[in-house]
N, C-alpha and C positions, 0 to 999 in steps of 0.2 A: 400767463398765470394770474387768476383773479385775487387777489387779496384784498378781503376783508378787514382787516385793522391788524394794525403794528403797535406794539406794546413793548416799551422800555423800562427795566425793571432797577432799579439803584439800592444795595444794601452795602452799608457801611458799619461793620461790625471795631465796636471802640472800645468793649472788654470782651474777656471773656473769664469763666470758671473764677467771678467774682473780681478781677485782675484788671486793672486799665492795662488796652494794647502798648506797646512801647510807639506806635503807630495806627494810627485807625486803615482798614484794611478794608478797600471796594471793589464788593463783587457787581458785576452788572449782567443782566440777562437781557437780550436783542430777541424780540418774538415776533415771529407770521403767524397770521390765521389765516390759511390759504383754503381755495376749493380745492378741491383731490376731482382731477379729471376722469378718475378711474374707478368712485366709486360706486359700489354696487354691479361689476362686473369685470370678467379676467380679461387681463389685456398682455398680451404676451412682452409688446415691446414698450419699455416704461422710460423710451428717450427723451421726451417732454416734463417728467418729472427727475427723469437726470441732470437735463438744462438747466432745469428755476432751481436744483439746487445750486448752482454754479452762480446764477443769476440773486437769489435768494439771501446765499452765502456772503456773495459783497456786499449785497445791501446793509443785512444783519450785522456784518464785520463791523462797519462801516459804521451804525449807529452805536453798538456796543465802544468801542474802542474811544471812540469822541465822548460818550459819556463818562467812561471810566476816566478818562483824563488826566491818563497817566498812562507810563508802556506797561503793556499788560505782562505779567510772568507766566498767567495757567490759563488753559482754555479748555473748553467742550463742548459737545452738541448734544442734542434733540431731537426729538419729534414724538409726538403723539396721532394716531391715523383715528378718526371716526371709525364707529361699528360698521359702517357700509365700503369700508376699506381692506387691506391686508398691510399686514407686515413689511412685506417688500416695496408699499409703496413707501413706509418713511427710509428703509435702506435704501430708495433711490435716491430720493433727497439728498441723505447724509455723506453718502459713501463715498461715488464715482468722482463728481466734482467740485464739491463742497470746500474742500480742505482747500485748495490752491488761493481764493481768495480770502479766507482765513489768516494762514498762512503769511498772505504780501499784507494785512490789514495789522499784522502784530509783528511783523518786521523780523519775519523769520519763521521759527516754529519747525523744529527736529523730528521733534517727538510727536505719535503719533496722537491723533485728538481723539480722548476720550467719548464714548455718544454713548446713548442709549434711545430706548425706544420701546414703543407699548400702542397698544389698541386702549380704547376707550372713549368716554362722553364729557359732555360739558365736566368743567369741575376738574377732571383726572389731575391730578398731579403727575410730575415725573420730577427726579432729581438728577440733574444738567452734572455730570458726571466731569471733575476737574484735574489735572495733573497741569506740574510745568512744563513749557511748550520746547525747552530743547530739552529733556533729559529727564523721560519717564519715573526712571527711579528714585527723583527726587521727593523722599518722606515727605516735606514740610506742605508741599501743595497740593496733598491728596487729599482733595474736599471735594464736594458738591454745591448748586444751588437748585434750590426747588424752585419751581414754577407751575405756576396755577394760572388758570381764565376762568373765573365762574361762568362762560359763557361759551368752552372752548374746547375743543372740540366738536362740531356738528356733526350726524353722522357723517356727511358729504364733506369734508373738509382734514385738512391738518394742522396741527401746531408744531411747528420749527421754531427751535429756541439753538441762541449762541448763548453763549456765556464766558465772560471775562474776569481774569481780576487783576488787582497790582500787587498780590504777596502772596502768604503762606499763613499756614495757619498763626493765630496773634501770639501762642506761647508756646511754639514748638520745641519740642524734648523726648525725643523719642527714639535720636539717633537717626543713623544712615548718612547716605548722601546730599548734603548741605547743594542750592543755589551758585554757590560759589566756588564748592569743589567740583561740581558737574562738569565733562570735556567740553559736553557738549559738539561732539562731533555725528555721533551713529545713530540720537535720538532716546538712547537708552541709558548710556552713564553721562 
C-alpha cells in the first residue's frame, strides 16, 4: 500500500459552554493518505485493501494512542474515498480487519467502533464518529472529531483516519449510563 503522508491531529479541549473542564480532555486523530489500488475501475475482489486495513489499522493505532498519552476511553474510524473510487472501497479498509489491531492498541475495546465514510475531494471533511470502547451506551462519550486535508483526498487515493480520546464529554449531564456503571461485558451496557 503506497502512502502518501501520515497526519497526526491533537485537540485538547479545556472548557467548554463558557466552563473550564474539571480536566482538559484529548482527542487525537491518526490519518493515511493512501493510493486506492482500485481506482477508476470495478474490481470484484477487494483483499488488498482488506489487508492495509489490518496493516493500516496498527499503524494509525499505534500513532494515535502514543500521542494521546494516556489510555484511551472512546474510539472511531474513517475514511474518505476520491471521486475515482466507490464506497466499498473505504468499507474495505474499515470493516473486515481494521478493528483487531485497534482493539489490542487500546487494551481492549467491547464495543463495537463507531466509522463512517463518504466519497469526495481534496478539502472534504468527515467527522471520526466516537463512543466508549467497552460499552456503547455509554451517553458521556458520544462525540466526534472532524478531520480535514486541504489536500486530501485525490481522486486516486484515500483518507483513513483513527481517532482517540482519554474522556467524555467536559460537562456531561445528560444522564444514562455512567463509565463506571458500564458491565462492560457484551459491548453494549
Amino acid at each position: 500500500m503506497k502512502i502518501r503522508k501520515l497526519v497526526t491531529v491533537v485537540e485538547e479541549i479545556m472548557s467548554d459552554g463558557g466552563r473550564e473542564a474539571r480536566r482538559p480532555v484529548r482527542k487525537v486523530a491518526a490519518v493515511a493518505v493512501i493510493e486506492n489500488p482500485f481506482a477508476g475501475r470495478f474490481v470484484d475482489d477487494l483483499t488488498p485493501l482488506i489487508d492495509a486495513g489490518e496493516e493500516l489499522g496498527a499503524l494509525l493505532a499505534r500513532k494515535a494512542t502514543e500521542a494521546l498519552g494516556a489510555p484511551a476511553e472512546s474510539y472511531g474510524k474513517a475514511a474518505i474515498v476520491g471521486e475515482r473510487g466507490e464506497y466499498e472501497h473505504a468499507a474495505a479498509l474499515l470493516h473486515p480487519k481494521l478493528g483487531a489491531p485497534l482493539r489490542a492498541a487500546v487494551g481492549g475495546g467491547k464495543a463495537i467502533i463507531p466509522s463512517a465514510k463518504k466519497l469526495g475531494g481534496p478539502g472534504t471533511t468527515i467527522d471520526v464518529p466516537l463512543h466508549f470502547k467497552d460499552a456503547a451506551f455509554v451517553r458521556t462519550h458520544y462525540d466526534a472529531m472532524e478531520v480535514r486535508l486541504p489536500d486530501a483526498p485525490r481522486g486516486d487515493e484515500i483518507v483513513l483516519a483513527i481517532a482517540v480520546t482519554d474522556g467524555g464529554q467536559p460537562h456531561a449531564r445528560i444522564g444514562g449510563l455512567t463509565k463506571d456503571e458500564a458491565k462492560k461485558e457484551d459491548g453494549q451496557r
